[in-house]
C-alpha positions in Angstrom: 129.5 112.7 103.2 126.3 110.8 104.6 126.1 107.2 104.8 122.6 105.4 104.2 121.4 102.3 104.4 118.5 100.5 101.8 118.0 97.3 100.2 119.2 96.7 96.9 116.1 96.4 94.7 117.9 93.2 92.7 118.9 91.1 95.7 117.1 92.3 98.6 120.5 92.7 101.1 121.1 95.5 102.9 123.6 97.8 101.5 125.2 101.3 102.1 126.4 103.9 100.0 128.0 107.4 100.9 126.2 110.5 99.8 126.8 114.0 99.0 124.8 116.3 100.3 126.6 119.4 99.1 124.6 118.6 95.5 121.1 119.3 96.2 119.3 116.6 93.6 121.5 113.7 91.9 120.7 110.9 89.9 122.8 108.4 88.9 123.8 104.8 88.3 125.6 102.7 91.2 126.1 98.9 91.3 125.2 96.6 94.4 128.2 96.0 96.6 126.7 91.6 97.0 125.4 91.2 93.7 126.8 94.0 91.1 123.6 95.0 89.1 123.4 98.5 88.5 121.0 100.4 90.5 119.9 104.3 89.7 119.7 106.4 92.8 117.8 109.8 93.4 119.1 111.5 96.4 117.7 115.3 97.2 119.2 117.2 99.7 117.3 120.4 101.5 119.3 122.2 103.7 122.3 119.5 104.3 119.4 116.9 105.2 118.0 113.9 102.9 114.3 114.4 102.4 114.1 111.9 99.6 115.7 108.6 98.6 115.4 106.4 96.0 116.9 103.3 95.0 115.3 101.3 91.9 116.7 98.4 89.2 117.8 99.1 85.7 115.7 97.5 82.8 118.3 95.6 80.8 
């Protein structure tokens, strides 16, 4: 697993979440650890290493 760090798009505190890296592309829905609004992640993975990352708020 690989931890990263980012600032949730809703709330602006900085938050981690563990990734996989054994799935090269993934997107999908997590909520903020401070202030629970879902936020939709895209993680790629090349090689075992993140070369993109994503984190962006939910229309509701």
């Amino acid at each position: 697993m690989y931890e990263h760090f980012f600032q949730c798009p809703y709330c602006w505190e900085e938050i981690s979440m563990l990734l996989d890296p054994s799935v090269s592309k993934q997107v999908y829905v997590e909520d903020c650890e401070v202030c629970c609004n879902p936020i939709q992640l895209t993680v790629v993975f090349s090689n075992k290493e993140l070369v993109q990352f994503e984190a962006t708020g939910i229309e509701q």
